[in-house]
DOTOR-350687 format. One record per residue (C-alpha): x, y, z; residue in three letters. Coordinates in Angstrom, 1 decimal. Each point is the difference from the previous one (the first is absolute). Last residue first. Example, Ala and Ser with C-alpha at 12.3 -4.5 7.8 and 13.67 -1.06 7.14 Angstrom:
2
<node><c1>13.7</c1><c2>-1.1</c2><c3>7.1</c3><residu>SER</residu></node>
<node><c1>-1.4</c1><c2>-3.4</c2><c3>0.7</c3><residu>ALA</residu></node>
//
This chain:
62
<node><c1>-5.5</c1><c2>32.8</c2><c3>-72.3</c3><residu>UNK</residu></node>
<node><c1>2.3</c1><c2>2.7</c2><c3>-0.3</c3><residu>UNK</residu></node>
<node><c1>2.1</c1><c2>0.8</c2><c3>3.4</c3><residu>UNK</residu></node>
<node><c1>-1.1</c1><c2>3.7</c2><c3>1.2</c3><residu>UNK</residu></node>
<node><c1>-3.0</c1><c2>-1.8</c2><c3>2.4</c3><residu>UNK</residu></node>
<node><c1>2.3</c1><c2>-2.3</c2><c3>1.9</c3><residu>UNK</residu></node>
<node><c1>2.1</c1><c2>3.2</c2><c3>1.2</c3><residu>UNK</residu></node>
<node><c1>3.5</c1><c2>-0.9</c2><c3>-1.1</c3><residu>UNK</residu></node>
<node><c1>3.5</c1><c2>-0.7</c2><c3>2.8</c3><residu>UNK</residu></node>
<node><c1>1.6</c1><c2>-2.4</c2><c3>-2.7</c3><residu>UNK</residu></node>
<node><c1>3.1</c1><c2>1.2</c2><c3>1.4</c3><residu>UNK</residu></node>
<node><c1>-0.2</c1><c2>3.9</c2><c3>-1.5</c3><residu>UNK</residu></node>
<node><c1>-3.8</c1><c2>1.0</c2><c3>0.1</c3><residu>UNK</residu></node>
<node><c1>0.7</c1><c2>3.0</c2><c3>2.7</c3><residu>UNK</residu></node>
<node><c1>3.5</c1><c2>1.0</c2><c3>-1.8</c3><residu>UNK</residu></node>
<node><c1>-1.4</c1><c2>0.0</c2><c3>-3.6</c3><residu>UNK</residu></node>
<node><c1>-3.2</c1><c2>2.9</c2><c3>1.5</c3><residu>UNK</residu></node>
<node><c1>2.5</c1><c2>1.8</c2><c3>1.7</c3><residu>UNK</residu></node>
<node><c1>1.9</c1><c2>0.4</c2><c3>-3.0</c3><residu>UNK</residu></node>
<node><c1>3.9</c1><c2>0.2</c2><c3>0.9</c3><residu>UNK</residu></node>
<node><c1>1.8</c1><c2>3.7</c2><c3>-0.4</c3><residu>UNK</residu></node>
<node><c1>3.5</c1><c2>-0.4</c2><c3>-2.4</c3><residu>UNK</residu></node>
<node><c1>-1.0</c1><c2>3.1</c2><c3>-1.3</c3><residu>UNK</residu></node>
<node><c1>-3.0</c1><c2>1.7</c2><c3>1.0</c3><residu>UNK</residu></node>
<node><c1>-3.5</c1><c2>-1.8</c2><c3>-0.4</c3><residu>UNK</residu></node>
<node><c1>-3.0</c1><c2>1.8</c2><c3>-1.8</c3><residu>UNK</residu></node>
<node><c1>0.9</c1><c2>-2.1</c2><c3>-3.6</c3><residu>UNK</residu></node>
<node><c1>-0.4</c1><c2>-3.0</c2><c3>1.6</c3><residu>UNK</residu></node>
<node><c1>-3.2</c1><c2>-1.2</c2><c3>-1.3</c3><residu>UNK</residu></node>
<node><c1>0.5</c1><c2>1.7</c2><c3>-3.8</c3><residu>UNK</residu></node>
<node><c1>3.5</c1><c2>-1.3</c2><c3>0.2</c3><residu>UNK</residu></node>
<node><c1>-0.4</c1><c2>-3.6</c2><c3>1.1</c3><residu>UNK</residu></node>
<node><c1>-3.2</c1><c2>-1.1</c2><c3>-2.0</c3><residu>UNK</residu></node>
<node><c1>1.1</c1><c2>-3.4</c2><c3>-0.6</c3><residu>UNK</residu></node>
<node><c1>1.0</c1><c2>-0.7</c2><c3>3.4</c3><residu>UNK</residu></node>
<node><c1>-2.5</c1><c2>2.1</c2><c3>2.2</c3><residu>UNK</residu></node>
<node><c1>-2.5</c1><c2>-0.7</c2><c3>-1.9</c3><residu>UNK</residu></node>
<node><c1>0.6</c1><c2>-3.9</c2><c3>0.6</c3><residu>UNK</residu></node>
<node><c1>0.7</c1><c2>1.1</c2><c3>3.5</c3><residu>UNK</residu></node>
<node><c1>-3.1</c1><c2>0.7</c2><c3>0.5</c3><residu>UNK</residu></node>
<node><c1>-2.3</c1><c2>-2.1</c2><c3>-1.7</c3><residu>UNK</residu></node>
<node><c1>1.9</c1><c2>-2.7</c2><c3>1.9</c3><residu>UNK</residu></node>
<node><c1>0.3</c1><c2>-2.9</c2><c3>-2.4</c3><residu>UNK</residu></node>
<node><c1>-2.2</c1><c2>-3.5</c2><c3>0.7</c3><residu>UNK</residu></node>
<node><c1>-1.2</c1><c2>0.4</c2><c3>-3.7</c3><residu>UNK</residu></node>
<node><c1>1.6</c1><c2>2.1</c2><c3>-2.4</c3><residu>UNK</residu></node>
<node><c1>0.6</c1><c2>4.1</c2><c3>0.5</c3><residu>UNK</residu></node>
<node><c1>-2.3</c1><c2>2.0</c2><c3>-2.5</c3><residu>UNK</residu></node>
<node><c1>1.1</c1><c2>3.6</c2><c3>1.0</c3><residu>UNK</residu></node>
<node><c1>3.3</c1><c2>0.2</c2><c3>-0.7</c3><residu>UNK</residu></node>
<node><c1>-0.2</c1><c2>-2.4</c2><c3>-3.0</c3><residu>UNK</residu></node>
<node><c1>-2.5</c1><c2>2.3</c2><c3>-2.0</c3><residu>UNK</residu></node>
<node><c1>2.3</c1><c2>3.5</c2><c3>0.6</c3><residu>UNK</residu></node>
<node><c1>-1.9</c1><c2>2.5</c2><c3>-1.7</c3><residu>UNK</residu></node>
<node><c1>-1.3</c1><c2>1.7</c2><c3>2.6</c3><residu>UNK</residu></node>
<node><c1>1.3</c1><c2>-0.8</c2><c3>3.3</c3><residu>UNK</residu></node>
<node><c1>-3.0</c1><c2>-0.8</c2><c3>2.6</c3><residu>UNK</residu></node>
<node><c1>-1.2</c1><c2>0.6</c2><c3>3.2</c3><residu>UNK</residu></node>
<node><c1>-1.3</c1><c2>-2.4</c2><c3>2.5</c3><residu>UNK</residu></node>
<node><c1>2.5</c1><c2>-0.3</c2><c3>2.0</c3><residu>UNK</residu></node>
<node><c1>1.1</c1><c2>3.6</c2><c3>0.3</c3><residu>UNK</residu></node>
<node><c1>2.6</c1><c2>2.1</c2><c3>-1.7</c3><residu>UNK</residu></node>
//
């Protein structure tokens, strides 16, 4: 799933608050449907590059 895409039916997933990582916000509250092409016990490579507060300045919500 890209950046841009999003989950259907999920309003909160893909409506993150102000100063929130679009990213990760999807990433959090649409866990399954995001992660669903990862393996067992396989990190997101998409979670491990914005862990740390390491987020492009255009995926944070103005």
């Amino acid at each position: 799933m890209t950046n841009n895409q999003k989950v259907i039916g999920n309003d909160k997933a893909n409506n993150p608050p102000k100063g929130e990582c679009r990213q990760c916000w999807l990433h959090a509250y649409a866990s399954r449907e995001v992660h669903a092409h990862l393996r067992w016990r396989e990190d997101c490579p998409e979670c491990v590059s914005h862990m740390h507060g390491r987020h492009p300045e255009h995926m944070i919500v103005k």
